[in-house]
Each structure stands twice: as C-alpha cells, then as structure tokens.
N, C-alpha and C positions, 0 to 999 in steps of 0.2 A: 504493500500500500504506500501509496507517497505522499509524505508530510502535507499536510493541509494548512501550515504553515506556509511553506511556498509554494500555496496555488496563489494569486493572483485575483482579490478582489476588493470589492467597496464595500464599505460600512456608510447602511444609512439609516439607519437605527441606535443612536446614542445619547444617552442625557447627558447636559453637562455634568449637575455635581454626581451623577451613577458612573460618569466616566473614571471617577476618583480611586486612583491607588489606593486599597486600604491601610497601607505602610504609610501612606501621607494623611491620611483622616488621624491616626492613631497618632502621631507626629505633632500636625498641628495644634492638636486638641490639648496636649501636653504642655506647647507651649504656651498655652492663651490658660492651660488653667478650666478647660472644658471638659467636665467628667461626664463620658463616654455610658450611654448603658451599655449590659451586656452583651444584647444582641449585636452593637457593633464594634465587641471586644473579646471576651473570651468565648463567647458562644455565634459568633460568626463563620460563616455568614449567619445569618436569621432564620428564622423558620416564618417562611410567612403565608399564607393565606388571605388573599382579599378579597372573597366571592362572597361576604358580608361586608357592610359599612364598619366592622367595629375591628375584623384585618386591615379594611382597607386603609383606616385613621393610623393604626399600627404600622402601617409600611409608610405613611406620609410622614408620621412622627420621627419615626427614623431620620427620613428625607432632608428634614427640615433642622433634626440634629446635626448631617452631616454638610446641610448648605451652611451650619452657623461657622462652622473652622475657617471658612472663605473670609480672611480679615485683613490683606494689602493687597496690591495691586500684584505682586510676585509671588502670592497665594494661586491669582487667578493665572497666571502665566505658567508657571507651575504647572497648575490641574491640565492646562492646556497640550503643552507640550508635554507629558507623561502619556497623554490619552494619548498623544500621534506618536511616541515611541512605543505604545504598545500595541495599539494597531498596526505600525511599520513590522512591527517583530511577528506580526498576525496575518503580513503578508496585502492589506489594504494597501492601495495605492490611492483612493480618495474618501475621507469622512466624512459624514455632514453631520456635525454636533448640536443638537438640539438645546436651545437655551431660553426662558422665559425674562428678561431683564428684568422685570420686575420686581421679581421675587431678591435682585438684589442692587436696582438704583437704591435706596435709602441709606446704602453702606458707602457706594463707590460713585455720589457723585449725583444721581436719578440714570433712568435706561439710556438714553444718549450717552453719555459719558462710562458708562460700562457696557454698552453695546462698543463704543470703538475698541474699549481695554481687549473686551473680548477676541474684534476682528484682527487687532492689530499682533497679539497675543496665536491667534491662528496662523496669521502670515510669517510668524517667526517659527511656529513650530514647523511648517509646510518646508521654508531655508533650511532648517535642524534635521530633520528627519525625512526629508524627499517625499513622506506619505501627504498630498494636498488637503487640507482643514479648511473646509467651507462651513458656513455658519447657517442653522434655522432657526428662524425666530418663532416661538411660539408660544402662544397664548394659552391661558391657563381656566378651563370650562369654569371652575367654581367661583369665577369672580362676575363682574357684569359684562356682557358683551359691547359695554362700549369702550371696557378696557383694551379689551380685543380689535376694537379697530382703531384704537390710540399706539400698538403692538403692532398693528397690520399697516399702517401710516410709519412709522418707524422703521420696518421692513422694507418694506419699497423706497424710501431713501437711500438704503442700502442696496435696492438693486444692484447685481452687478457688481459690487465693491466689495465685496466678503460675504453678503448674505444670499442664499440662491434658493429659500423658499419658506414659507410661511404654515408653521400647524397650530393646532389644537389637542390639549396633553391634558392629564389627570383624569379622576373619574369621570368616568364617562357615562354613569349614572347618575351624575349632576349637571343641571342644567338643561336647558334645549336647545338642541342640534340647530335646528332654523333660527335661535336666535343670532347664530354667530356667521350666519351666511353676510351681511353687508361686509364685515372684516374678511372674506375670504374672495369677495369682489374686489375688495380696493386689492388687497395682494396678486389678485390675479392680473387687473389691469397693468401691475409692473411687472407683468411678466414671472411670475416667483413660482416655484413647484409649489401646489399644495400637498400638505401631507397632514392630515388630521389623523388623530386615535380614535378606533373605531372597532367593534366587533369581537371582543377581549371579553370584556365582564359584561357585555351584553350580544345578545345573540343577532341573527341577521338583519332583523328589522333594525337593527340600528346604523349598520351596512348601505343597508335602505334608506335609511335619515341620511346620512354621508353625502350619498351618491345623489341624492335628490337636490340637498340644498348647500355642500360646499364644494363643487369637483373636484373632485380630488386627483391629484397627478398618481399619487401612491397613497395607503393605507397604513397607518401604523397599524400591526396586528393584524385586523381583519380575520383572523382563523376562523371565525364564529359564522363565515358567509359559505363553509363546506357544510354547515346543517341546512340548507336549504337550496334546491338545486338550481333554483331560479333564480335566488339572488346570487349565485355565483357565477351563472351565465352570465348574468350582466355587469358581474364585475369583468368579464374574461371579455365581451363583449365591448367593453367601454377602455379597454386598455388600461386598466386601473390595476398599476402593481403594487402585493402586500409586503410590507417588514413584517418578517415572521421571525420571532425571537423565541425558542424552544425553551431554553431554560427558566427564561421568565415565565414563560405559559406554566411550566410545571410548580414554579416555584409561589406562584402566587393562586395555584389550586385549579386554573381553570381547564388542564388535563392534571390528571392524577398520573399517568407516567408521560415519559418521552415517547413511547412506542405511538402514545395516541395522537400525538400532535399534524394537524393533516396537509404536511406538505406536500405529500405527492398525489393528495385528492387536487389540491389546489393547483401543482403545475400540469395533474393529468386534463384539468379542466381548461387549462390554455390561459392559465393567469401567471403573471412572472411573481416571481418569489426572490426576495433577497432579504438574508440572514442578517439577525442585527443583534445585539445583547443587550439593547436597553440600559440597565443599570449594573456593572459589573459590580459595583460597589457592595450591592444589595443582593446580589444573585451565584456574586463567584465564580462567573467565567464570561473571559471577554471571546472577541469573534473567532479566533479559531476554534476554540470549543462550540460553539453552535455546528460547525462543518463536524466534528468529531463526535458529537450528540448521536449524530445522524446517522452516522459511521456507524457507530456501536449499536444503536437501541434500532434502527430501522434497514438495518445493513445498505446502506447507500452506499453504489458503488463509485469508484474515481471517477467515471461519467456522469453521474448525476450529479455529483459535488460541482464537475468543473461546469455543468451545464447552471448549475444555482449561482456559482462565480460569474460564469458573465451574464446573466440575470441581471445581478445587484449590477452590475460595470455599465450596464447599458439604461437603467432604468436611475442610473446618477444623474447629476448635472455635472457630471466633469465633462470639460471639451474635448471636440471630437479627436482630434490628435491623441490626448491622453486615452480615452476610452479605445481607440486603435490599438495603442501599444499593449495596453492590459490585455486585451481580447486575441493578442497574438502570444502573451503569454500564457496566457489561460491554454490555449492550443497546445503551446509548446509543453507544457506540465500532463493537458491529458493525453501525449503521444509518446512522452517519455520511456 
C-alpha cells in the first residue's frame, strides 16, 4: 500500500482554532495561566457526542476553551503556520481554513483587523511550507443573520486577496437556513465559493434547506443526503461537492463506527467527495488519517483514495496551474 501521506491533495474542511496542535493548546494555556479541563488534557482527545443539545454545548465549550489560548498576534501566526506544516506533512498542496472573525475581533483589534492578521499570517505560512492557505470566512448560525451579512460584506472585500469563499458553521439545528440566504447572495455576487454546514446533525431535508436557499458551491458534511435518494440526486445533479470528515462523523455520534460512514454511497451516486478533518484538535486526526480511516474500516483501495484526492484538488479554489500539477501527481502516486 502507498503512504497516503504522499498522495497528493487538498484540505477543504478545517476550522481555525480545531486546526490547533494540541502541544500548543496545552503550551499556551500554561503560559497565560488557563486551567485546561480534562477533556482537553489528560483525557484527550474527548469523548464526544452531539446528537443532543447538551453534547452539543459540551463540544462548543471545549471550542470556546480552546479559542480562549489565542492571546497575541504570534499566537495566531502560530496556529496558522502549524496547520500548513501539518497538512504539508499530510501531503495537501492547498487549505482553505475556515475562520469566523468574530468570534475573535474583540481581542485582536474587531474582524477587519484580525481578518488581515489572519490572511497575512496564511500568506506566510503558504512562503514557509509551499502547502497554499486560503482563507473562508464564515459565519456562525446561532447568532442573527444580519451578522452574517456584516461577515459576508467582509468576505467579499477580500475577494481574491486571501479569502476565496464564504460558509455557515455551528449547529445546525439553530437557527433558519432561509434566514441566512441574503449573506450568501452578497458572497456570491463576489464571486466567493459557498460552502455552508449542512446534513451532519440533521438529516436531508436540511440538505434541502441548503440547496434551496444558499447555493452552495460545496457542502460541509452533507453525509445525511445518502438517506434519501432524491435528495442526493440532486445534490449529484446540481454539482454540489461534500466535505466528508469521517472521524468527526464518528466522533460526534452521528455514525457509530467508521465502517458506516457513506462515502462511496455518495461518490457511487456521482457526487465529489473531498476529505477534511474538521477539528483535529477535538477529534485527533488530521487529513491523512481521514485517507487511512478509509483504508482500514472500508478497505479502500489506492484507486479510490487517489480518485477522492483529486476530488478534493478539483473541487478547490486553487488555480488552474496548481490544480494541474496536483492532479499529475495524484496520477503519478496511483501508477506507482
């Protein structure tokens, strides 16, 4: 079998603070003086479950422990450039790191002023580590949707200059889908990939909400659209590719093992699939492990790996040049 390491793809499934080394959570936390609960110390990763609201506050609480370590500016450079050496070592050749500013203008300035830390922070780690760090902006359901289009106005100023698309993250059992549709018009009109969570803790009609009122370029998730055969024709229909993150699925209850997680319902049905790890922080395995998941629990073989690799490579926003070069190595690795 050949290292899954050096196949050759893109991560577009990553949270900022889940991109976080847990040797840097435990670090920082130390030095500021921030006591750690267990779950992100001796009994890490977590055990989590959020297929109720009272997991779900459980995994957010964590979240919100581990955004609090983020306390200079070389905090955030840091977190940045760690996440593209370990997805270099994971063999991505383009990231797109999912980040909500919000969640931390109050500390670094308001979201302008820590949306550039951010982009500028991705353009050094891209110099550092050859792996390219584009940036998504996205907005967060359980706040009001018109946060969401103060996010989505922010994002499209960035067109093109380090940001290259606009979601929608957190429960996805809060809130309404339609209300966050004008914030995913204005992103669109600059041109942005949508990429909304969608289909994870709620089943396909939520899918259906997505597809209906935000277009979505890609699907955070989505697994939840192989229960119904029609919603996933139309996802497969509408060219709408999912981030499918295996571990997360397992880890937060909504398959109980790996075996069931249904990605080759999903590429048998003519939908592209590209692997993401969501929150390595939280979950304990960045993107190589998702290819290896797959390996093990569903015996996928080298061709179906290298065929999910350029999935994710193609369903990027890297340029065409770069996604050439990938997809020639993607070749090269499954002829080897």
């Amino acid at each position: 079998m050949r290292p899954v390491a050096t196949l050759p793809k893109a991560h577009l499934h990553l949270h900022f603070t889940g991109s976080m080394r847990h040797a840097t959570l435990v670090e920082l936390a130390d030095r500021d003086g921030i006591r750690l609960p267990p779950a992100l110390v001796e009994e890490w990763p977590p055990q989590l479950v959020a297929t109720d609201e009272k997991g779900w506050f459980r995994f957010q609480r964590l979240y919100d422990v581990a955004r609090s370590v983020l306390r200079t500016e070389a905090d955030v450079r840091r977190l940045v450039l760690e996440a593209a050496e370990d997805d270099a070592r994971d063999g991505s050749v383009w990231t797109e790191i999912q980040v909500d500013p919000s969640g931390y203008g109050a500390r670094f300035g308001g979201i302008t002023a820590f949306t550039d830390l951010v982009i500028d922070a991705a353009r050094d780690a891209t110099e550092r580590t050859g792996t390219h760090v584009a940036v998504v902006v996205a907005a967060n359901r359980t706040r009001h949707p018109l946060d969401a289009r103060t996010l989505a106005r922010l994002a499209a100023q960035y067109a093109g200059r380090g940001v290259v698309g606009f979601g929608l993250s957190n429960d996805e059992r809060r809130g309404d889908t339609a209300a966050f549709a004008p914030a995913f018009s204005i992103a669109e009109r600059a041109g942005l990939s949508l990429v909304p969570h969608g289909g994870e803790l709620l089943g396909p009609a939520h899918v259906t909400q997505c597809l209906d009122h935000l277009h979505p370029t890609r699907i955070g998730h989505g697994v939840r659209s192989s229960e119904d055969p029609a919603v996933l024709s139309r996802v497969a229909d509408a060219g709408v590719a999912l981030e499918v993150c295996p571990t997360s699925n397992v880890s937060l209850g909504v398959y109980a093992t790996l075996e069931e997680v249904p990605v080759r319902t999903l590429v048998e049905a003519g939908v592209d699939v590209a692997l993401g790890a969501d929150d390595p922080l939280l979950f304990g395995s960045r993107l190589a492990g998702q290819y290896s998941v797959l390996r093990a629990a569903q015996d996928f073989s080298d061709d179906e790996l290298a065929t999910l690799a350029a999935m994710s490579v193609r369903r990027s926003h890297a340029p065409d040049d770069l996604k050439a070069e990938a997809l020639t190595g993607i070749e090269r690795w499954r002829t080897s």
